[in-house]
N, C-alpha and C positions, 0 to 999 in steps of 0.2 A: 447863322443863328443869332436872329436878336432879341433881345428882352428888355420890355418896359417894367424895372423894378419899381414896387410902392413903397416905401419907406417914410409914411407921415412923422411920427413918432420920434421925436431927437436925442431922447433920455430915458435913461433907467435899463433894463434888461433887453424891452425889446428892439430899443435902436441899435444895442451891443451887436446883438444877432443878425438884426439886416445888415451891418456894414462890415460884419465875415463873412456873410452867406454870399452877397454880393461881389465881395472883393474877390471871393474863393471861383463863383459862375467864372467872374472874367478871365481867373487864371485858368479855366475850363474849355478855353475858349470859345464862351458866350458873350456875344458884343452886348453888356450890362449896362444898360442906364439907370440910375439911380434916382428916383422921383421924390422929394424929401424935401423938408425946413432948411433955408438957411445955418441954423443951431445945428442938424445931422453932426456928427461925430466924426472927424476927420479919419480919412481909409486912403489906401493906394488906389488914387484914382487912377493911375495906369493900366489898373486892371478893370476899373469899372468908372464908367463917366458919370460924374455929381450934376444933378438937374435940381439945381433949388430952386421950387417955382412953387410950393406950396408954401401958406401962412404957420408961423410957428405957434404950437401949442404954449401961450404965455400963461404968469399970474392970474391974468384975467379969467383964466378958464378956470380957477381954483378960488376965485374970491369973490365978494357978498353972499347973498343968501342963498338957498337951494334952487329955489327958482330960475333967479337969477343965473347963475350956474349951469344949471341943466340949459337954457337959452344957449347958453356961449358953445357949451360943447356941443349940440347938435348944431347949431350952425359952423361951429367949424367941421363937423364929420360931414356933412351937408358937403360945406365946400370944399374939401379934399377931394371929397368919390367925384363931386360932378368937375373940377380942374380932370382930374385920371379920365375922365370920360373924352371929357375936351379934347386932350392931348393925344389920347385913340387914335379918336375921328381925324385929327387933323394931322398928326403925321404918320399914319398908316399903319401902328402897332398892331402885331398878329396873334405876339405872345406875352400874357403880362402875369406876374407874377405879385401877389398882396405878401409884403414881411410879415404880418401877422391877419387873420382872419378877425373882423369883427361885426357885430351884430348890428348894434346900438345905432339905431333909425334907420335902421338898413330899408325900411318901407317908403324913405321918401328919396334914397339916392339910388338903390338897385336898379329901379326900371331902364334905366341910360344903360347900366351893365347889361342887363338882361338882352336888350336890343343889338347890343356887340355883338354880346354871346350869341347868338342865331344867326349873327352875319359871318359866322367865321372867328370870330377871336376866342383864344384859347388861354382861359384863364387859371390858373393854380392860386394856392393859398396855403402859406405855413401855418395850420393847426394847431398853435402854441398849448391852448386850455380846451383840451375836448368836452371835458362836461362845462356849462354853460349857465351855472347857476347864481351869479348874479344877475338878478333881477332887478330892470330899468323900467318902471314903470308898471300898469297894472300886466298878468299873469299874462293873458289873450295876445295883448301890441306884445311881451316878449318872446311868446311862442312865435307870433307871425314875425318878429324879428330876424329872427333866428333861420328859422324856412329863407326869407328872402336875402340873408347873408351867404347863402349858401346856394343861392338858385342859380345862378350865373355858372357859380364855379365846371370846369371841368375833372381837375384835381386837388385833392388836399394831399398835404403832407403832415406826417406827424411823427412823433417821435419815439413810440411803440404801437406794437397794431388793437387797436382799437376798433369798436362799431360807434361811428359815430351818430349821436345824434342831429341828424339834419332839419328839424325840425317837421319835415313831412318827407315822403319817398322819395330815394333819389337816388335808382337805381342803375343811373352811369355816371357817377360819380365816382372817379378811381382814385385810393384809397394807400399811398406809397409809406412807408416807414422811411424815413432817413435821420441818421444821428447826430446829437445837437455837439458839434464841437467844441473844443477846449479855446477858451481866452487867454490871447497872451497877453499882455503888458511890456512894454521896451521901458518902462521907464526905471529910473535906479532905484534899487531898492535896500533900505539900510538895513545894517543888523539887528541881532533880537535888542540889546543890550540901547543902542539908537535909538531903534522904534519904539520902543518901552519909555525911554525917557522924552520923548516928546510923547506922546499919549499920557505922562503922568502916571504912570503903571511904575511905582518900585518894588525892591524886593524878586526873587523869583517865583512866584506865587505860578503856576497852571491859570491859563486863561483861556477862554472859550469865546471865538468874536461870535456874534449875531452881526450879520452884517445886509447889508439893502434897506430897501424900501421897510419901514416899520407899517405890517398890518396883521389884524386881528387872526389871520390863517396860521402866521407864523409861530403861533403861543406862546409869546415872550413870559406872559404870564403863567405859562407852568414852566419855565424853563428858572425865575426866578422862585418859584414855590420849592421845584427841587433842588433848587441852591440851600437854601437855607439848609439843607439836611448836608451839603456835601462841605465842609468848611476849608478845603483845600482848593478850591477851584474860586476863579475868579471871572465874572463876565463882562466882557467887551462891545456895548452898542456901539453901531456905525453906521446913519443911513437918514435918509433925509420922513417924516414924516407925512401920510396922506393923508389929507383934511376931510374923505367924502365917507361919513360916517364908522371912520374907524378910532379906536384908542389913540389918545394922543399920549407918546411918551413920558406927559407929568404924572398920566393914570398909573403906569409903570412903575417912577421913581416912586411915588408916594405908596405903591405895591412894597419896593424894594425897603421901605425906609420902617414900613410896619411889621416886615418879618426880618427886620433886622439885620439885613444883607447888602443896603445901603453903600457900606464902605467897601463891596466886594464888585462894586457895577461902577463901570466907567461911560460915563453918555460923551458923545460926539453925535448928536443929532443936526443932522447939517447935509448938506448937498456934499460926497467926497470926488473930487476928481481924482482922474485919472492919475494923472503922478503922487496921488496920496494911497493909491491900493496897496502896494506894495507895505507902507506902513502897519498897518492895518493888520496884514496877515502875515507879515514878520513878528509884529509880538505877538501874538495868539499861538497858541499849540493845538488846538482845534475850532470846527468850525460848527457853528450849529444850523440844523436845516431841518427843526421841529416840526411839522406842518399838519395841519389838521390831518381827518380821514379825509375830509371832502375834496383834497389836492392832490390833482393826480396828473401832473404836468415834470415836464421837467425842469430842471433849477440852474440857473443860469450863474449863483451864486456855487454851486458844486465846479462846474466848470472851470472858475477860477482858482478854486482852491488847488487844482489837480496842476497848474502853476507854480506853487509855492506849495506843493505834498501836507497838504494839513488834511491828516484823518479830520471825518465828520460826526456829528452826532445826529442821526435821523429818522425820522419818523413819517410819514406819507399815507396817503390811499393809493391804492394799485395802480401803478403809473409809472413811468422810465428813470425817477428819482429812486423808489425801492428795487427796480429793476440792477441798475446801475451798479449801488452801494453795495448792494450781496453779490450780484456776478462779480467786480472786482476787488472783494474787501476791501472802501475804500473811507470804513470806519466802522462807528456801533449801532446796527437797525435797533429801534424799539416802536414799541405798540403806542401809536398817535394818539393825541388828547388825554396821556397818564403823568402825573408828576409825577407819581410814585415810578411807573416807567423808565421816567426821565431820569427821575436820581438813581437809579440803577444802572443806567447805558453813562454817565456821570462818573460814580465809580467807578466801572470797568475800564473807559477809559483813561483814567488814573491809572488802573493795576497791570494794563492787559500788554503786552507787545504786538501792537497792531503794524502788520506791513502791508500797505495798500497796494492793489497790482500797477500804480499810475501808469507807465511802460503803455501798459498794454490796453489799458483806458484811451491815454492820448494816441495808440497807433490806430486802435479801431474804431474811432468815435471822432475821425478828422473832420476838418471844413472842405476839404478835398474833395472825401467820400462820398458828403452830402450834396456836392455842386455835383460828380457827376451823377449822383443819381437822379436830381432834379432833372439834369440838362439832356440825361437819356427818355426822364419820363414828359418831359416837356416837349422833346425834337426827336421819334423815336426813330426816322427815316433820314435824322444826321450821322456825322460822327464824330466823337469828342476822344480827346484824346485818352 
């Protein structure tokens, strides 16, 4: 059983996920090659072999104008798919697997897949965000986006069972659930009392990280409205900002600073490594995971908390995140896009004796679980151990 893994992507949640998924195939006994940036995220390549042979995702792809901008990143998705195509063709790949499915100019690299695909090769894709509604461009090029993201594939994978929208029919397209595993961290991690005094956090005040990527889904801005009503809670940003038309953090502080809650937010807006997690969510006593109605994915920031047992505070559209948090108590649902919501799921968690099932979270939602279900729905005439 081999597989040419895709992992462009070297940062943020979805590189996290390829270099478990992948480390987990190999210990599945899938011979895993990993297709990926130089930058990728160091993993047990004993289990799965590192192919740096893709350009990394730089500054450059995030700097001047929009225009500008939009150039860099279609030519770099440009030359990812057609390298992955290359690499096919020339050393014989059967079965290839994309870490995350993506749309965006899918019309001008597809066709090379497309061509695989009919010769035999047997494509999958983890289905990270099923609906699709970021919009690249006018309405027409992202419907036909979308369709030709999706034309090649033979399976998707995703993370509760959904109908996907595939942008046009695509009625052999097999459609797996498998579970988004827990993140671990090896690195040391200090106490509350430590991690507090290095974040600048005195006093024992309740603190509540927001942590990742800061954009507009997450509602920082009712999460800060409903502060203002809670005055025993304090809130912890952690996470580096995205530049491509979303709120920039100052929009936040200067939010925090007119409802007078100011001195209850702490910013570390910054890139956190890996040896800094552990900080992070040692001083925190819960995690917030607010998310609009229109997110209906799962949270890769949930996952690490069930590492360090920090109940959540959460909010979603129907998707494996509200799935999750109410199958294992593993903090407070409330109704998406409400301050007033929020400041209620706020205090309770203040009041409540919340015992999360984590146990049974981390035994049924392994990286394990999910390599062998790939690797049966991938090689269904192998056998994996």
């Amino acid at each position: 059983m081999r597989l040419l893994y895709f992992a462009p992507l070297s940062h943020g949640g979805l590189a996290d996920y390829a270099r478990e998924q992948a480390s987990a195939l190999g210990r599945a006994g899938v011979e895993t090659e990993v297709l990926c940036a130089p930058s990728f995220p160091a993993y047990d390549e004993a289990a799965a072999r590192r192919r740096p042979m893709l350009a990394d995702f730089g500054k450059e792809t995030a700097e001047g104008g929009r225009i500008a901008r939009a150039w860099r990143f279609c030519r770099m998705m440009v030359g990812h798919h057609r390298a992955l195509a290359r690499i096919i063709r020339k050393e014989g790949h059967r079965h290839v697997l994309l870490g995350s499915y993506a749309e965006y100019f899918a019309p001008l690299w597809s066709p090379a897949l497309r061509r695989l695909s009919r010769q035999g090769v047997v494509f999958g894709a983890v289905v990270h965000d099923p609906v699709r509604d970021a919009v690249l461009g006018p309405w027409k090029w992202h419907r036909r986006s979308i369709a030709d993201g999706y034309s090649f594939l033979r399976h998707a994978f995703v993370h509760e069972d959904v109908t996907l929208d595939t942008g046009r029919p695509m009625p052999d397209l097999k459609v797996t659930v498998i579970p988004h595993g827990p993140y671990v961290f090896k690195t040391a991690v200090p106490d509350r009392p430590t991690a507090r005094q290095r974040l600048g956090i005195t006093g024992d005040a309740r603190v509540l990280l927001a942590f990742g990527h800061i954009r507009d889904n997450k509602n920082l801005d009712i999460v800060i409205r409903a502060l203002a009503h809670v005055p025993a809670l304090h809130l912890l940003v952690a996470g580096n900002e995205l530049s491509s038309g979303q709120r920039r953090a100052s929009w936040y502080r200067e939010l925090a600073g007119e409802l007078g809650v100011a001195d209850r937010c702490h910013w570390h807006v910054r890139f956190i490594a890996e040896n800094e997690i552990g900080t992070f969510f040692s001083a925190a006593d819960y995690v917030s995971l607010t998310y609009g109605s229109g997110f209906r994915s799962a949270s890769g920031v949930l996952s690490v908390s069930s590492q360090f047992r920090k109940p959540c505070l959460a909010s979603s559209g129907p998707g494996p995140l509200r799935t999750l948090v109410r199958k294992y108590g593993l903090g407070v649902w409330v109704e998406p896009d409400s301050a007033e919501a929020v400041g209620r799921g706020m205090r309770q968690l203040l009041v409540d004796d919340i015992k999360p099932r984590w146990e049974d979270y981390v035994r049924e939602n392994s990286w394990d679980e999910n390599a062998h279900i790939v690797a049966r729905t991938l090689f269904p005439t192998a056998t994996t151990p």
